[in-house]
C-alpha positions in Angstrom: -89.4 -22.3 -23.0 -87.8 -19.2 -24.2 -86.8 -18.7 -28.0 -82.8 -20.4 -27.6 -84.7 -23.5 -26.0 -83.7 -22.8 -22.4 -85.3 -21.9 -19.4 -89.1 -21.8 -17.9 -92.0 -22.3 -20.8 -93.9 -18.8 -21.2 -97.4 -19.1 -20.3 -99.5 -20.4 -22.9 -103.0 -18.1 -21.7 -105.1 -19.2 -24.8 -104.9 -22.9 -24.8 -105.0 -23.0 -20.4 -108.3 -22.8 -19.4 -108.7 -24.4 -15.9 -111.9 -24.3 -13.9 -110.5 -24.9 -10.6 -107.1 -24.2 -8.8 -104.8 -26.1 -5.9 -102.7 -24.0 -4.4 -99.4 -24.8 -2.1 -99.9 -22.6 1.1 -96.4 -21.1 2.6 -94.2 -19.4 0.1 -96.7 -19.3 -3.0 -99.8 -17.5 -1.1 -98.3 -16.5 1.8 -94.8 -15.2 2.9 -94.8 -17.4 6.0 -90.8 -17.2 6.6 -91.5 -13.9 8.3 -93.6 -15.6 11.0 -91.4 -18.6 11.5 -88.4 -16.5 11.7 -90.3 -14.3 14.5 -90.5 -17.6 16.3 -87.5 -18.7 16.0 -86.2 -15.8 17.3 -87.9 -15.5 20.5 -87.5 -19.4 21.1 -84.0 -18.4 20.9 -83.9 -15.4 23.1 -85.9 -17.2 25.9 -82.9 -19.7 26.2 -80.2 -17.0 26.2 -79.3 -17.2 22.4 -78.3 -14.1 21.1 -78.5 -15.9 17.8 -81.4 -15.2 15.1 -83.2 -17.2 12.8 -81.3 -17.5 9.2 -84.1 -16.4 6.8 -82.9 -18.3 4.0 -82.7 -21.6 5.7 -86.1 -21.1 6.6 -87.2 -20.7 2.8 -85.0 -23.0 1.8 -86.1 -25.9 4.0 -89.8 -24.6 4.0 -91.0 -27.4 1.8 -89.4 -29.8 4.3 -90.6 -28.1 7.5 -91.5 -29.9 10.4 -89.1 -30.6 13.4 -86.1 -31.2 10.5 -86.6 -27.3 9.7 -87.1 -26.5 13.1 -84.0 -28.6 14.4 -81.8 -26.7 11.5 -82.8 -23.1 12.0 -82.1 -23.0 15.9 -78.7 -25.3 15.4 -77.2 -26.2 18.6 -79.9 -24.6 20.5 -82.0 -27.6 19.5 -83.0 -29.6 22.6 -85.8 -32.2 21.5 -86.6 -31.5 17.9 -90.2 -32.9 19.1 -90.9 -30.8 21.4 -89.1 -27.6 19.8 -91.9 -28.4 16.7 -95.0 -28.0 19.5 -93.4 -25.2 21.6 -92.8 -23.5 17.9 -96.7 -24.5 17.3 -97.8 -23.1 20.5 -96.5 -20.2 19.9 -97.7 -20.1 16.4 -101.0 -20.3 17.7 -101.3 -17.3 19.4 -99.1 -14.6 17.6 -101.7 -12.2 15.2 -101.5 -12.5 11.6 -99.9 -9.7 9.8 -102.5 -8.3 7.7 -99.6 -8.2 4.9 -98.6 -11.7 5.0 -100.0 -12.5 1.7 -97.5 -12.3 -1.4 -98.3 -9.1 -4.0 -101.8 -9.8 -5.6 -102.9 -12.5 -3.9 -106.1 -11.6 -1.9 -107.0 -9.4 -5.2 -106.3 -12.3 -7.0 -108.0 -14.7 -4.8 -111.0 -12.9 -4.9 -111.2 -12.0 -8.5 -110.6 -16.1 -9.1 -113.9 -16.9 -6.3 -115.9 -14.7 -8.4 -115.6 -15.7 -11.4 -116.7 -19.3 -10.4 -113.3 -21.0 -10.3 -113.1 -23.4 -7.3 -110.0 -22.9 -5.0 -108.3 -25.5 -3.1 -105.7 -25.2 -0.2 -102.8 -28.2 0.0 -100.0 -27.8 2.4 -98.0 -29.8 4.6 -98.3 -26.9 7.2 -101.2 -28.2 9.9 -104.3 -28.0 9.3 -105.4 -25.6 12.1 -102.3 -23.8 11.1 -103.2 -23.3 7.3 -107.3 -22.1 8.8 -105.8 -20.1 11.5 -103.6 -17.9 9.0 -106.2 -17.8 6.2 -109.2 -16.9 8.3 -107.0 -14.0 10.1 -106.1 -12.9 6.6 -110.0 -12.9 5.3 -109.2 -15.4 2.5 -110.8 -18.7 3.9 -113.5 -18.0 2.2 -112.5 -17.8 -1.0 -111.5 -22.7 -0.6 -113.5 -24.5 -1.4 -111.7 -26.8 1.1 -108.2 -26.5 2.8 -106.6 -30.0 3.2 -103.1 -29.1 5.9 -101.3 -32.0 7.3 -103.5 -34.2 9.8 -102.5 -37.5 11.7 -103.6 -40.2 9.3 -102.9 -38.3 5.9 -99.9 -38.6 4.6 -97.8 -35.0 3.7 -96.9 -34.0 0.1 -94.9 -34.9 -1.7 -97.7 -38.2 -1.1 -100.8 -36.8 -3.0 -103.2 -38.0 -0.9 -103.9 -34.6 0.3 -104.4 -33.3 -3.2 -106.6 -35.7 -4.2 -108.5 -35.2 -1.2 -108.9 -31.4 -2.4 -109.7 -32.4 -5.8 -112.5 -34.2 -5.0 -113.8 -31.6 -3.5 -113.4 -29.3 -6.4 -115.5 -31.8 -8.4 -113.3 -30.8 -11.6 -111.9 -33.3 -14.2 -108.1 -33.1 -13.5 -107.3 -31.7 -16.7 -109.0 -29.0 -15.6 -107.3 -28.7 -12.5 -104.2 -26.1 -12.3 -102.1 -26.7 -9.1 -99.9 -23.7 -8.2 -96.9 -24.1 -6.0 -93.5 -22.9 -4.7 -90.9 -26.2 -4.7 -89.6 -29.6 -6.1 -92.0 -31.2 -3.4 -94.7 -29.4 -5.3 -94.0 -30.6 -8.6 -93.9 -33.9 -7.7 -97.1 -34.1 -5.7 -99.0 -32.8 -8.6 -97.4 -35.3 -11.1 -98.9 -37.8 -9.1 -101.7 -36.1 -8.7 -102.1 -36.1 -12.4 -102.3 -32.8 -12.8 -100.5 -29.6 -14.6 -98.5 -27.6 -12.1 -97.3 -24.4 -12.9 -94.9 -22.3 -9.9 -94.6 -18.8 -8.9 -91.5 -16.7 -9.7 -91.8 -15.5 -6.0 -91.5 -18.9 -4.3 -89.5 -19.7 -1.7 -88.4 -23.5 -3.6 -88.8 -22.2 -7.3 -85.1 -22.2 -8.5 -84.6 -25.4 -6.9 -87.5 -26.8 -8.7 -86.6 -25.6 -11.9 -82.7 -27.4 -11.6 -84.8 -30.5 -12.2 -87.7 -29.1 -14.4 -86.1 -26.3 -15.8 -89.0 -26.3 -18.7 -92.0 -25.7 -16.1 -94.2 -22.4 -16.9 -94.1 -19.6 -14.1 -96.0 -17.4 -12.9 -94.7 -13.9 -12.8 -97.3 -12.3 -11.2 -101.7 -13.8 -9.7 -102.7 -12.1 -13.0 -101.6 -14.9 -15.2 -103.1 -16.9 -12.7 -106.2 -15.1 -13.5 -105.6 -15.1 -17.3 -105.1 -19.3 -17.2 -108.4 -19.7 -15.7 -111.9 -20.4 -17.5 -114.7 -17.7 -15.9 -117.4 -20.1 -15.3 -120.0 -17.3 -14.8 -119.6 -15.9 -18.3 -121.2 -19.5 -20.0 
């Protein structure tokens, strides 16, 4: 909290020490709007829309995502929000990866974190072959320890069946589990997960979050992440 008692908590770096991380996928690692929006836009231009995707619908509604997303992005070019989701996911299957699709910092970040023996986790509601398919082409993948996307049978965030899922993985105590994420549906899916969350000053759901927990820490940049973390290979 800042010194008139308002706004996000500065980032305590001394008392933090976590020894493993969860991390939200789109809009906290990765700038993923950019890809969706590409979509989007040729879905639309294939059925004679000279429409284009509205970026900021697409960040806002990220956490959301699915066919609602979908469905609100092309409008009344919608025809079966079902099948719109798999065309979109077709297609997202075989379009390349930018090479810059990671947020400033992150794959230096990433990798300074894997080295100094903190365990990373992955937890997004984006699919799971989705969530491989974009870390993998990025050279991150492997840096997790496991990456837990939606699946049929696990329920999606805000539920944190996923993020337990990744925390057992980790093996860490949750107290010594930092979760890092972008949105309101983050916050909540680490409460019930029992554990801290802190979200990035880049996300695509951060000043939403903060309406309703305006005392959250944020991260301005992956060096406090970094900085919060406990460098198991220097005990």
């Amino acid at each position: 909290m800042s010194a008139d008692g308002t706004g996000p908590k500065p980032l305590d770096k001394d008392s933090m020490k976590y020894q493993s991380i969860v991390f939200d996928l789109d809009g906290t690692l990765v700038d993923s709007a950019r890809i969706t929006g590409n979509i989007i836009d040729a879905m639309l231009a294939d059925r004679g829309a000279f429409d284009r995707a509205d970026r900021d619908l697409i960040r806002a509604m990220d956490a959301v995502g699915g066919s609602p997303m979908i469905a609100a992005v092309m409008g009344r070019h919608t025809r079966d929000p079902v099948a719109d989701l798999e065309e979109f996911r077709d297609r997202h299957r075989s379009i390349a990866v930018p090479a810059d699709l990671p947020f400033p910092g992150v794959p230096q970040a990433l990798a300074a974190l894997a080295g100094a023996g903190i365990r990373l986790a992955i937890s997004s509601n984006k699919p799971q072959g989705l969530c491989e398919r974009i870390l993998a082409g990025l050279g991150l993948a492997e840096h997790f320890v496991i990456i837990v996307g939606s699946a049929p049978g696990l329920p999606r965030k805000p539920d944190p069946a996923g993020t337990r899922q990744a925390l057992a993985a980790l093996g860490t105590p949750p107290g010594r589990t930092l979760y890092v994420g972008d949105s309101a549906v983050d916050v909540t899916t680490a409460t019930a997960a029992g554990l801290d969350i802190f979200l990035v000053g880049w996300g695509y759901g951060t000043d939403e979050a903060l309406k309703t927990a305006p005392n959250l820490p944020v991260i301005r940049d992956m060096e406090d992440v970094v900085a919060l973390c406990h460098h198991t290979t220097d005990t």
